[in-house]
Z-matrix of the N, CA and C atoms (Angstrom, degrees):
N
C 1 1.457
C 2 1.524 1 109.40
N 3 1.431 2 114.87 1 148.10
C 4 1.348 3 101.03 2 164.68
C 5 1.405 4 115.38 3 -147.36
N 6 1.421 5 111.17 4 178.71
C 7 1.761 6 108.83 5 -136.36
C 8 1.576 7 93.97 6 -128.20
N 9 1.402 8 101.83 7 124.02
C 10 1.583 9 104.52 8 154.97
C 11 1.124 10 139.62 9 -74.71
N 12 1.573 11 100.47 10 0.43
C 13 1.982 12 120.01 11 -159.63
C 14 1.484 13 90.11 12 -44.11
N 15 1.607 14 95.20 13 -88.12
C 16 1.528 15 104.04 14 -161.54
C 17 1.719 16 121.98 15 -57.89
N 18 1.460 17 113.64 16 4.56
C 19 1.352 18 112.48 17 174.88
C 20 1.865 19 121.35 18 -94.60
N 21 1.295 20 84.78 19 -30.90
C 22 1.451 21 109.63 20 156.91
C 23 1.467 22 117.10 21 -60.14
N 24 1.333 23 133.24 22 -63.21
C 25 1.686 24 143.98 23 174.12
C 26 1.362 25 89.05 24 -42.20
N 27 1.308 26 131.77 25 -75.60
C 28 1.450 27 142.48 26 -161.77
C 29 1.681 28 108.59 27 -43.62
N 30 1.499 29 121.56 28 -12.99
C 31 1.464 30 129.93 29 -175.89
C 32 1.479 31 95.82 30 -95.89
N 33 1.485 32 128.26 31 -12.11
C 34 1.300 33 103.98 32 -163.88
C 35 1.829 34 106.98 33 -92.17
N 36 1.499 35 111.33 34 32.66
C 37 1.552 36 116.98 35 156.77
C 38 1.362 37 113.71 36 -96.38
N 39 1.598 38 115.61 37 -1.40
C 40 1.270 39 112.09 38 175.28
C 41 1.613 40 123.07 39 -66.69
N 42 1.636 41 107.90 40 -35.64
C 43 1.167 42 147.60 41 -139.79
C 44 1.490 43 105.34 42 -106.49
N 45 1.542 44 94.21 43 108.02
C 46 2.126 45 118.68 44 -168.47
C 47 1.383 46 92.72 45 -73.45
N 48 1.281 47 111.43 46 148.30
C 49 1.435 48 140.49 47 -164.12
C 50 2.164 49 86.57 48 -119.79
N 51 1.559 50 89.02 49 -171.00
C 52 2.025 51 83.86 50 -163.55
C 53 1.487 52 106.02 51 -39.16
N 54 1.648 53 104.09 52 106.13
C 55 1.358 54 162.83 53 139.27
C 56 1.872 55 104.24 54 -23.28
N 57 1.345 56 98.93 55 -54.64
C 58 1.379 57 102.89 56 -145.21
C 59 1.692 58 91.89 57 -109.67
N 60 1.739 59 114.65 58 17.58
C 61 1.186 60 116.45 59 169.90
C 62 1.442 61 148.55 60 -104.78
N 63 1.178 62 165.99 61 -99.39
C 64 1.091 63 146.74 62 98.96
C 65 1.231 64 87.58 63 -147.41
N 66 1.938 65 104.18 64 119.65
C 67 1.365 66 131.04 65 -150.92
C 68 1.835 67 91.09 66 -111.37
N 69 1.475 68 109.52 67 146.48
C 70 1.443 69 128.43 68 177.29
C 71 2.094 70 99.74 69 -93.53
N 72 1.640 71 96.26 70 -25.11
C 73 1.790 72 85.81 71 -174.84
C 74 1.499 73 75.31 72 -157.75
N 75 1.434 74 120.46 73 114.33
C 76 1.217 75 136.46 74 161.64
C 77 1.434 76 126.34 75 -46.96
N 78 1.703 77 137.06 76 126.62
C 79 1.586 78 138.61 77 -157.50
C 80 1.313 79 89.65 78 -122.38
N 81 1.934 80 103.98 79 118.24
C 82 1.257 81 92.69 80 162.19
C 83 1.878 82 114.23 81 -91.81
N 84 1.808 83 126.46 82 -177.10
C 85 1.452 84 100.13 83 154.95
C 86 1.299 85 135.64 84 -74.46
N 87 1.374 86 108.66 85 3.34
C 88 1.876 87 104.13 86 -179.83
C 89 1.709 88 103.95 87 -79.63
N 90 1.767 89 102.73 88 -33.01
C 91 1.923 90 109.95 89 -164.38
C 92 1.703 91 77.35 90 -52.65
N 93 1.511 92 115.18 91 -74.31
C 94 1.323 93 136.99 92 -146.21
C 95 1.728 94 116.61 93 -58.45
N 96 1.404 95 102.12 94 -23.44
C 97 1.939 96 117.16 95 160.18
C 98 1.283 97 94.80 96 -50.59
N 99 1.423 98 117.06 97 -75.75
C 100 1.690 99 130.61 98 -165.24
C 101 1.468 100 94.95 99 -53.29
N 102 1.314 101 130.76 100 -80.75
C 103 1.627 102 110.27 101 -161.32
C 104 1.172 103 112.23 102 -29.76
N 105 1.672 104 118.38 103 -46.86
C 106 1.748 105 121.67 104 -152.37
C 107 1.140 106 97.16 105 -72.27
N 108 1.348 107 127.84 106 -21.99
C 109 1.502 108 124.66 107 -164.41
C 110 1.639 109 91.47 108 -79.97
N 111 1.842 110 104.62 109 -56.52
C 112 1.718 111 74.44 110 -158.04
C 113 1.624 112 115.08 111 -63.98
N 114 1.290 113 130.34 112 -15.99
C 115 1.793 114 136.69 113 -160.95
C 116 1.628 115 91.37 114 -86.99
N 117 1.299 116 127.02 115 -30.18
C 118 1.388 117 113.01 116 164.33
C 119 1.304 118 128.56 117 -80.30
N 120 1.425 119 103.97 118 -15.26
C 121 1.833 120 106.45 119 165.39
C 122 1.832 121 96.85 120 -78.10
N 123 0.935 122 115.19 121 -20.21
C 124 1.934 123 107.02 122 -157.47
C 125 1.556 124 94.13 123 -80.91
N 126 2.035 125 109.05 124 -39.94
C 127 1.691 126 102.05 125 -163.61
C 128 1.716 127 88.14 126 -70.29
N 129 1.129 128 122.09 127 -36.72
C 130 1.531 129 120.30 128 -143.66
C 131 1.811 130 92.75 129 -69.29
N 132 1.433 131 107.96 130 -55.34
C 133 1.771 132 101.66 131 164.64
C 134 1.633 133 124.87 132 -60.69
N 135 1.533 134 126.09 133 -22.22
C 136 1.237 135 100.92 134 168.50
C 137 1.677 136 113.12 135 -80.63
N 138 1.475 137 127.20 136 -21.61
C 139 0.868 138 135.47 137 -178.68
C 140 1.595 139 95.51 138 -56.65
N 141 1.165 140 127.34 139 -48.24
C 142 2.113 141 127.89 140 -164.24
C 143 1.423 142 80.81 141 -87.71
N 144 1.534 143 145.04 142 -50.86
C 145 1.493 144 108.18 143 -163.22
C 146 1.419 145 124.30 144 -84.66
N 147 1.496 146 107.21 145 -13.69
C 148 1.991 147 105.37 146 -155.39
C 149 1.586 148 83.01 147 -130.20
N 150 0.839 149 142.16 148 21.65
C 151 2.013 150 148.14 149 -169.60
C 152 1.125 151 123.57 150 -143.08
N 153 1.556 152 114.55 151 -41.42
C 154 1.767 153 111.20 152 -173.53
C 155 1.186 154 90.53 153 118.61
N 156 1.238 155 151.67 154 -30.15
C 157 1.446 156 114.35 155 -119.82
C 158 1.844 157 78.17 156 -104.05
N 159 1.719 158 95.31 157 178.94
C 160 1.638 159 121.64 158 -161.92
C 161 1.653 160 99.15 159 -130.90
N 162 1.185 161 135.48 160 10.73
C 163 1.377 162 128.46 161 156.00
C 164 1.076 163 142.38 162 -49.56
N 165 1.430 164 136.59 163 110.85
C 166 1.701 165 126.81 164 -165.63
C 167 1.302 166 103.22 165 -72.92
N 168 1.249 167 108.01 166 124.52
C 169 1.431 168 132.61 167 -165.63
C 170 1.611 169 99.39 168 -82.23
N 171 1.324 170 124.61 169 -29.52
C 172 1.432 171 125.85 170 159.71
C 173 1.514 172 124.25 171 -66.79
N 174 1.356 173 121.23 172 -19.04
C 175 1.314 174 139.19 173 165.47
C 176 1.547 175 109.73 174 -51.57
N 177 1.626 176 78.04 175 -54.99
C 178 2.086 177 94.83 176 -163.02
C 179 1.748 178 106.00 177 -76.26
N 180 1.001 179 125.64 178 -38.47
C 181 1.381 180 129.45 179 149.59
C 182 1.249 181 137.41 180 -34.57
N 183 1.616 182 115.90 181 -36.50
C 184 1.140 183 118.11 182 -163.13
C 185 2.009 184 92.27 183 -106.80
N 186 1.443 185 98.29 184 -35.54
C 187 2.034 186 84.81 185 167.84
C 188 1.383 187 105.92 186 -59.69
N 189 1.303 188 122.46 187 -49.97
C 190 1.177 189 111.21 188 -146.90
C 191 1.820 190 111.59 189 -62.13
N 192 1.705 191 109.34 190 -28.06
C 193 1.511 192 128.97 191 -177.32
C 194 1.539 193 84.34 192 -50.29
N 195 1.283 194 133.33 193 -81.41
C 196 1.715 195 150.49 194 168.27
C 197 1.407 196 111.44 195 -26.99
N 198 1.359 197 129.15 196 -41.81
C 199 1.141 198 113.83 197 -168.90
C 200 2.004 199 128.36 198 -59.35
N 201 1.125 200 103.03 199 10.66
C 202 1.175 201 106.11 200 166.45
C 203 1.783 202 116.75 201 -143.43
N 204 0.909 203 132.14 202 16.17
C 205 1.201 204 145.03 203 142.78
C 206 1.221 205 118.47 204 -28.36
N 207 1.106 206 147.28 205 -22.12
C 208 1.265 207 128.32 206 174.34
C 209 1.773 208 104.62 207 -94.28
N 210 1.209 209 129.02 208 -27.58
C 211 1.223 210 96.30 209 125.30
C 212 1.597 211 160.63 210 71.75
N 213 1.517 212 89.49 211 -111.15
C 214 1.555 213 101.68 212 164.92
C 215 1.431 214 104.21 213 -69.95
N 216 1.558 215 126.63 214 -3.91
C 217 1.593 216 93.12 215 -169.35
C 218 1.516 217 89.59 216 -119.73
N 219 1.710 218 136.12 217 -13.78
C 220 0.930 219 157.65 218 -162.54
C 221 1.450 220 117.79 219 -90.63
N 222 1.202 221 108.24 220 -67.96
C 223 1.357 222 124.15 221 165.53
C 224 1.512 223 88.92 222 129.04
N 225 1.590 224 105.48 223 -164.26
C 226 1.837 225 103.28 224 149.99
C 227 1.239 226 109.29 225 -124.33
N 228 1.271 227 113.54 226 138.84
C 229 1.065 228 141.74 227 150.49
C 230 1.476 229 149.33 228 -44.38
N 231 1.184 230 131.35 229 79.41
C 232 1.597 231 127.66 230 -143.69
C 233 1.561 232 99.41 231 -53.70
N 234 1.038 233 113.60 232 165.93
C 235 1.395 234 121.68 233 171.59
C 236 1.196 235 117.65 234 -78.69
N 237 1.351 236 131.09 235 -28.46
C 238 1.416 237 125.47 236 -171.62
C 239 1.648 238 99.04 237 -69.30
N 240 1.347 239 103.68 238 -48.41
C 241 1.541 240 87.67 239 -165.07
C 242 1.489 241 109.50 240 -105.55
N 243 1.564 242 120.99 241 19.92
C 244 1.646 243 125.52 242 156.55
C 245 1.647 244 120.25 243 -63.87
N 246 1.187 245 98.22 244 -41.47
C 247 1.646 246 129.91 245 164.16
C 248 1.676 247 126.48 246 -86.06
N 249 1.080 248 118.08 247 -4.94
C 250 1.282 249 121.55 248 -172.41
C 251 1.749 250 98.68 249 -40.95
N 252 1.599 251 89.74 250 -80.06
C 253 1.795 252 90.35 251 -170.22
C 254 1.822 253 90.77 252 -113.16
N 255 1.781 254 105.21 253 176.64
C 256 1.284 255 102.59 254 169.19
C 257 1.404 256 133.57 255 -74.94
N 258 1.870 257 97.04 256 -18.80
C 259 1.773 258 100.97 257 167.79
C 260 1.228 259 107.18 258 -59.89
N 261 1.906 260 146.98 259 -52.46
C 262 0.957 261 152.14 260 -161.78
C 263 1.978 262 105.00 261 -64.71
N 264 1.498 263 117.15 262 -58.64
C 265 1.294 264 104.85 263 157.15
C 266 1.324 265 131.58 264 -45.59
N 267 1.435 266 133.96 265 -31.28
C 268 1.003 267 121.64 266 -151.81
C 269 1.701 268 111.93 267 -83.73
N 270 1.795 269 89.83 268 -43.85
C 271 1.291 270 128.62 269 154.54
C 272 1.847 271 116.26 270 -22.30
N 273 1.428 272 78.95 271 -54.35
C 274 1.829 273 87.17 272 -160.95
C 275 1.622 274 103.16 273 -83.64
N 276 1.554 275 118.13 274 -26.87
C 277 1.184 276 122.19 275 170.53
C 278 1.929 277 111.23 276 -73.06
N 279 1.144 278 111.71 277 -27.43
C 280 1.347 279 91.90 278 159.14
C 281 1.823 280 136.87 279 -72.97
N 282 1.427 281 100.22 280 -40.17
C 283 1.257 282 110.69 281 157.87
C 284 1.466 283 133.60 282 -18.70
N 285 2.104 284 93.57 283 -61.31
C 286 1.547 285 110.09 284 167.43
C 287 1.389 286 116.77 285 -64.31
N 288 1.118 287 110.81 286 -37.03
C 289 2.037 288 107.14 287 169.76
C 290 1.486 289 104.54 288 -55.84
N 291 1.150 290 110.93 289 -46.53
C 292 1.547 291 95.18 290 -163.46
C 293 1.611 292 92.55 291 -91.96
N 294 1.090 293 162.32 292 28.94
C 295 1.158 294 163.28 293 157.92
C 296 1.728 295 109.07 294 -101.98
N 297 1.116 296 125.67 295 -38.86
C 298 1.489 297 137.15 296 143.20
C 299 1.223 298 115.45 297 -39.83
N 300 1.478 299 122.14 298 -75.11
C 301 1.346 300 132.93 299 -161.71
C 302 1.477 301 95.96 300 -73.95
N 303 1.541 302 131.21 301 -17.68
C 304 1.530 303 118.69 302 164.75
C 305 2.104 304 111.06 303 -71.81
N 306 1.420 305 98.34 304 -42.80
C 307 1.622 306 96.08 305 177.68
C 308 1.633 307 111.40 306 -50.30
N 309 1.803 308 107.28 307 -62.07
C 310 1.570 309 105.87 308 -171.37
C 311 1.752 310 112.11 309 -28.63
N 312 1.839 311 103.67 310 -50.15
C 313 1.654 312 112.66 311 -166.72
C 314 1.325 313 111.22 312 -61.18
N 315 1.549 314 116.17 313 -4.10
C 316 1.648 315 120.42 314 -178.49
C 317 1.631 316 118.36 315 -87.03
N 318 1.898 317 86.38 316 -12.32
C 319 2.051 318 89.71 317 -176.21
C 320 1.515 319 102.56 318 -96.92
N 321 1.092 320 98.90 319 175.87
C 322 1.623 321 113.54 320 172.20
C 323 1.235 322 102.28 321 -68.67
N 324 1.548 323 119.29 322 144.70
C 325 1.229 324 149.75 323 169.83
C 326 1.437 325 99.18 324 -29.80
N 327 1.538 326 128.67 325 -55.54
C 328 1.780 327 126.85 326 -163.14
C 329 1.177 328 93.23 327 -96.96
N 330 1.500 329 133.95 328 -21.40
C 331 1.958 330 116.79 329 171.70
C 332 1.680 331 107.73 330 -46.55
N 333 1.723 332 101.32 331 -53.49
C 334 1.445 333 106.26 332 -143.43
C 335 1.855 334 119.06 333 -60.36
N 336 1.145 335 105.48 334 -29.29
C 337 1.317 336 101.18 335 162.96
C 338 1.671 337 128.09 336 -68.69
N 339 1.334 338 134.21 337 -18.23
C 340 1.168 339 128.25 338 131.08
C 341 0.795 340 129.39 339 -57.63
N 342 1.483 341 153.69 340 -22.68
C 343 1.788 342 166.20 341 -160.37
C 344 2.024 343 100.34 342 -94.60
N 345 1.559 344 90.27 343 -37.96
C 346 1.637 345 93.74 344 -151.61
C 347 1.731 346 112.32 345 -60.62
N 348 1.600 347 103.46 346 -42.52
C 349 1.654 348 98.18 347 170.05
C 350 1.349 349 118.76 348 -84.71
N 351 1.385 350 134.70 349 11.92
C 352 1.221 351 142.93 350 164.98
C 353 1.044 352 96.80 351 -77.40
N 354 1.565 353 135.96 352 -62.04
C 355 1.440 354 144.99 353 -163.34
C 356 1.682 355 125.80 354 -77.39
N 357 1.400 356 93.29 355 -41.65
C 358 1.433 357 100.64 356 -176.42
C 359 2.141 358 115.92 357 -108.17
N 360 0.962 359 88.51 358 -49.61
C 361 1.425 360 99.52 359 -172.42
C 362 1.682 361 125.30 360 -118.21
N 363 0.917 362 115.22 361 36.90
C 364 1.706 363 110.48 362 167.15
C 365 1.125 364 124.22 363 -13.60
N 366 1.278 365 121.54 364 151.07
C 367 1.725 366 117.29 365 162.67
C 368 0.962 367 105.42 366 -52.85
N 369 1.575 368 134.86 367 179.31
C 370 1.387 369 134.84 368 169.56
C 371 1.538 370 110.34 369 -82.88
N 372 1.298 371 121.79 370 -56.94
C 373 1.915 372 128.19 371 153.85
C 374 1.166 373 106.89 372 -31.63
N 375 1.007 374 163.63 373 -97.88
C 376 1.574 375 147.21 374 116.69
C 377 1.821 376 104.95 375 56.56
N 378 1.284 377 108.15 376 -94.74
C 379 1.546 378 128.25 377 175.62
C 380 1.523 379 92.14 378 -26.76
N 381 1.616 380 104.22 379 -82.87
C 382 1.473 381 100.49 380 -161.18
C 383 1.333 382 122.38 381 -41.10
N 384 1.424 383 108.97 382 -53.26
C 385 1.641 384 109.44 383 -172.60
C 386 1.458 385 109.18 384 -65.48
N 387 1.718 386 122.48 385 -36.02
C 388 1.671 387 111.64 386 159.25
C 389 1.701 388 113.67 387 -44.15
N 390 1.453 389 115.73 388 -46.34
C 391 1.824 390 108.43 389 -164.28
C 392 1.494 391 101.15 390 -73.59
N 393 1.972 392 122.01 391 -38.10
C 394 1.417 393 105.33 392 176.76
C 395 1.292 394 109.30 393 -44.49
N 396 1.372 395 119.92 394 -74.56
C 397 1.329 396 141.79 395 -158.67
C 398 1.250 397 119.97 396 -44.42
N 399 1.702 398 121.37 397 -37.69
C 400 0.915 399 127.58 398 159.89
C 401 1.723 400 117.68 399 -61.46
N 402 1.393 401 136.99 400 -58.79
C 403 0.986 402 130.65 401 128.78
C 404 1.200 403 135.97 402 26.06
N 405 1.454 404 111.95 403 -68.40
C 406 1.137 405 130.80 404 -154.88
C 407 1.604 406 105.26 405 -102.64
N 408 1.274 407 113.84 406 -24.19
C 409 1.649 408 118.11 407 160.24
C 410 1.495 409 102.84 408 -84.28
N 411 1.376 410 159.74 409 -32.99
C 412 1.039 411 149.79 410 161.07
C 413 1.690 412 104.20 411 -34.67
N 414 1.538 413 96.69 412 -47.22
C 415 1.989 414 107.67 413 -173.43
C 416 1.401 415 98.84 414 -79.12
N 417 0.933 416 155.73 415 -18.82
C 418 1.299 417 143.48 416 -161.56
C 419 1.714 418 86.17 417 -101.15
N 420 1.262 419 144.61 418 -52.98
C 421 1.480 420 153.68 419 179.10
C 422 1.618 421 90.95 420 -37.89
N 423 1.441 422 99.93 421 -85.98
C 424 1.540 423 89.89 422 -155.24
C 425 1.910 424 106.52 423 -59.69
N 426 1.259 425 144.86 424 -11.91
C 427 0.981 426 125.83 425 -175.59
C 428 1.660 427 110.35 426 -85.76
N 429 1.577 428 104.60 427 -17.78
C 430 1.210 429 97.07 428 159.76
C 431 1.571 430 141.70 429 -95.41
N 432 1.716 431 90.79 430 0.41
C 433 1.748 432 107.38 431 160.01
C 434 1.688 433 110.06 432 -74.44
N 435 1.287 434 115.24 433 -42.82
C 436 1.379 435 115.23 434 -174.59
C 437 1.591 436 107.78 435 -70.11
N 438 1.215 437 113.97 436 -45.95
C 439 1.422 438 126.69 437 178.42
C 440 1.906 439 101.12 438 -43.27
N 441 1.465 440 118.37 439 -48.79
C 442 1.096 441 108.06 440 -171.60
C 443 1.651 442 101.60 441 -85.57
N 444 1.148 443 141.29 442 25.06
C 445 1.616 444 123.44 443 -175.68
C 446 1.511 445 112.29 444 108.63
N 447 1.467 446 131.60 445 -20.08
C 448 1.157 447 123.08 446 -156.89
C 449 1.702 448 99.73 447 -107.27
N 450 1.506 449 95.88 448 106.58
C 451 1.546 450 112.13 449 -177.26
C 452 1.830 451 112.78 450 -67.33
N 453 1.756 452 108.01 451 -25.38
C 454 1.379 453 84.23 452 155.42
C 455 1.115 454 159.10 453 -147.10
N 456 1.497 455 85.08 454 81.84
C 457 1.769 456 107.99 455 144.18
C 458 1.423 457 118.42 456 -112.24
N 459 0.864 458 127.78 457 46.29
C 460 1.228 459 153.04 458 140.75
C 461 1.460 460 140.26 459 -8.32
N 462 1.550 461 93.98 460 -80.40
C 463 1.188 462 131.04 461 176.72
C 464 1.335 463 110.51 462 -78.83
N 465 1.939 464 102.88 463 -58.13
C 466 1.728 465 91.17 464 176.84
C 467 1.011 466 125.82 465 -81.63
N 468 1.318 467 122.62 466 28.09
C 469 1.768 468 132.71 467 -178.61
C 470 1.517 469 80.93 468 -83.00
N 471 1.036 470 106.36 469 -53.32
C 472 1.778 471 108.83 470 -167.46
C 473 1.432 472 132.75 471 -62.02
N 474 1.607 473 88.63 472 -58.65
C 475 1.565 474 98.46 473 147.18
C 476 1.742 475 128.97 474 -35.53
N 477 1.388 476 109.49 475 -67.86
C 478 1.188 477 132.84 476 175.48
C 479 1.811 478 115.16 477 -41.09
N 480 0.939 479 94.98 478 -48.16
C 481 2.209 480 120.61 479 168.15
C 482 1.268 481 111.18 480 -55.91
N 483 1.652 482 111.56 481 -57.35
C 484 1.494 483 114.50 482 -174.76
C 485 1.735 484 113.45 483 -78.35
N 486 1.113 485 114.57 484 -20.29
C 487 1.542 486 128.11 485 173.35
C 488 1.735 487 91.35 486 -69.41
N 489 1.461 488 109.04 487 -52.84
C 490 1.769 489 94.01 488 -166.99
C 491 1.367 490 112.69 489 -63.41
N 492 1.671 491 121.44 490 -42.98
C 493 1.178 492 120.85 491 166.86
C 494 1.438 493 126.39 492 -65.57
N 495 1.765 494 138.58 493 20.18
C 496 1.171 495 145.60 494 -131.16
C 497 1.632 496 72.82 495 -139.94
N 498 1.855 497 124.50 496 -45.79
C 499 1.426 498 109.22 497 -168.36
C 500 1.393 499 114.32 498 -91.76
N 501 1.732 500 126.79 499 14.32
C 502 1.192 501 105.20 500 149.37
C 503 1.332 502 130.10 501 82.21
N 504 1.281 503 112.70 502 -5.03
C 505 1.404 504 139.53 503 -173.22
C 506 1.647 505 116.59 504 -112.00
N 507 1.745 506 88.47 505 118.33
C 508 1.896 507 91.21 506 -174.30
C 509 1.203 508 133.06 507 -76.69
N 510 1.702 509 111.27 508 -2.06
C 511 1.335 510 110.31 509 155.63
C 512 1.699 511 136.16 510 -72.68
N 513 2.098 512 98.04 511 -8.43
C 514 1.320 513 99.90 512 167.42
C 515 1.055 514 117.01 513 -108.56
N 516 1.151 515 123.67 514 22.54
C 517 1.594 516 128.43 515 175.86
C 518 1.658 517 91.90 516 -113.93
N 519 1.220 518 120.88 517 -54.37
C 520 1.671 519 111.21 518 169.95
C 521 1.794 520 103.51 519 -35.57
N 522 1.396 521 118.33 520 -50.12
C 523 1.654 522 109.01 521 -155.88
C 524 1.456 523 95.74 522 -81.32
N 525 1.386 524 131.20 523 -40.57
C 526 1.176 525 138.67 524 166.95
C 527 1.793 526 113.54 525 -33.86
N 528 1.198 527 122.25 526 -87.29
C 529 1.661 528 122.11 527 148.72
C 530 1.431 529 123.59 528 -8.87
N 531 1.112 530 113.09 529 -52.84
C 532 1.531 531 111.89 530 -139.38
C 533 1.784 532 86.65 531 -118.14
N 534 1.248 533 126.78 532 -47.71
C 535 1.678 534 117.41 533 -178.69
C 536 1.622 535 106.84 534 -105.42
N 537 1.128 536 110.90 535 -35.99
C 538 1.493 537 117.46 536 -164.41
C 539 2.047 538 103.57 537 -44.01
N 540 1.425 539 102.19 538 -42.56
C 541 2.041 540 96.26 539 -171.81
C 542 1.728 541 92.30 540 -52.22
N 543 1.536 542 121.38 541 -62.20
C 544 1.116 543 110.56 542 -162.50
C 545 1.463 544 137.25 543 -38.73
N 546 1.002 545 111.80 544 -16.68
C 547 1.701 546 127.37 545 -177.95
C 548 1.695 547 103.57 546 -81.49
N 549 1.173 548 104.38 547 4.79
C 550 2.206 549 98.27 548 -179.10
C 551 1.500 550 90.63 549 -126.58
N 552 1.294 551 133.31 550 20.16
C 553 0.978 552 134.83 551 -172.37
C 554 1.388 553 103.04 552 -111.42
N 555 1.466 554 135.21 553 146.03
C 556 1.317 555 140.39 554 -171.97
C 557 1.268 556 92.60 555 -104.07
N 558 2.124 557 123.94 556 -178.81
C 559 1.165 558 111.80 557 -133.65
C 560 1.659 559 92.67 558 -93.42
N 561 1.798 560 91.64 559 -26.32
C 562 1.756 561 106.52 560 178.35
C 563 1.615 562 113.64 561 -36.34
N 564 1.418 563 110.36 562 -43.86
C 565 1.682 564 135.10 563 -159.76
C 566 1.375 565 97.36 564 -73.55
N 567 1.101 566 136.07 565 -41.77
C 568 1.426 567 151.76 566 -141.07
C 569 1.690 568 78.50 567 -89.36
N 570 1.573 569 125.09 568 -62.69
C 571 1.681 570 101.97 569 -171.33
C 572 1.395 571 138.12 570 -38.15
């Protein structure tokens, strides 16, 4: 048998990230998989070193690489109008099930039960640190659209900030503090 899985994943650099923006350095979803992955490995380890917590930080890494994979068959979806109303979310969250549950049918019969809680169902600890993280590369984007001149992102820098502070969680207020200045910093600043 053979599998389109991973030839399919490999398309999702085709695929424009805010759509509905006028971008200073264009995001595709494969760049934006990888960020989420690494800021969800970083909350998921500050969460086990400076928090308590016991989450495999390789777990949270490896959804987060997945967490937008469906995707390739979907497209993305801007946020304004993914969220508009809850019929339109609910809508669009079914979509992604069945855009998932089309990838799993692309692996081999013995992949798919490893693939399936990557794809479909996460833990919920898991979930969260995928939605901060994800989040939190949306926030790192626009501060580095505004950072270069582009007034709009602006607004959803702000937006985007008050959503991170909305989840309440001290591993994103630790990354917030402690990494978040560096990203308005040019490369000179960074020495």
């Amino acid at each position: 048998m053979k599998s389109h899985f991973f030839a399919y994943l490999s398309r999702l650099r085709f695929i424009s990230r805010w759509a509905l923006m006028r971008n200073t350095a264009p995001e595709n979803v494969q760049e934006h998989s990888h960020q989420t992955a690494v800021l969800a490995h970083a909350l998921a380890v500050i969460r086990n070193e400076n928090f308590g917590g016991q989450v495999d930080a390789g777990a949270v890494a490896v959804a987060a690489l997945y967490h937008d994979a469906s995707e390739i068959l979907t497209g993305d979806m801007p946020t304004p109008i993914k969220y508009y109303n809850p019929a339109i979310r609910s809508a669009y969250q079914e979509v992604e099930a069945v855009a998932n549950r089309k990838l799993l049918e692309m692996l081999p019969a013995e992949l798919r039960t490893v693939y399936e809680p990557v794809l479909e169902s996460p833990d919920p600890e898991i979930h969260t640190l995928v939605k901060a993280a994800d989040k939190l590369s949306a926030y790192i984007k626009c501060v580095e659209e505004v950072k270069a001149g582009n007034g709009e992102f602006r607004d959803a820098a702000a937006q985007t900030r008050a959503a991170l502070e909305g989840f309440h969680l001290p591993e994103v207020r630790y990354f917030l503090d402690t990494f978040m200045p560096s990203f308005s910093l040019t490369l000179d600043e960074l020495k």
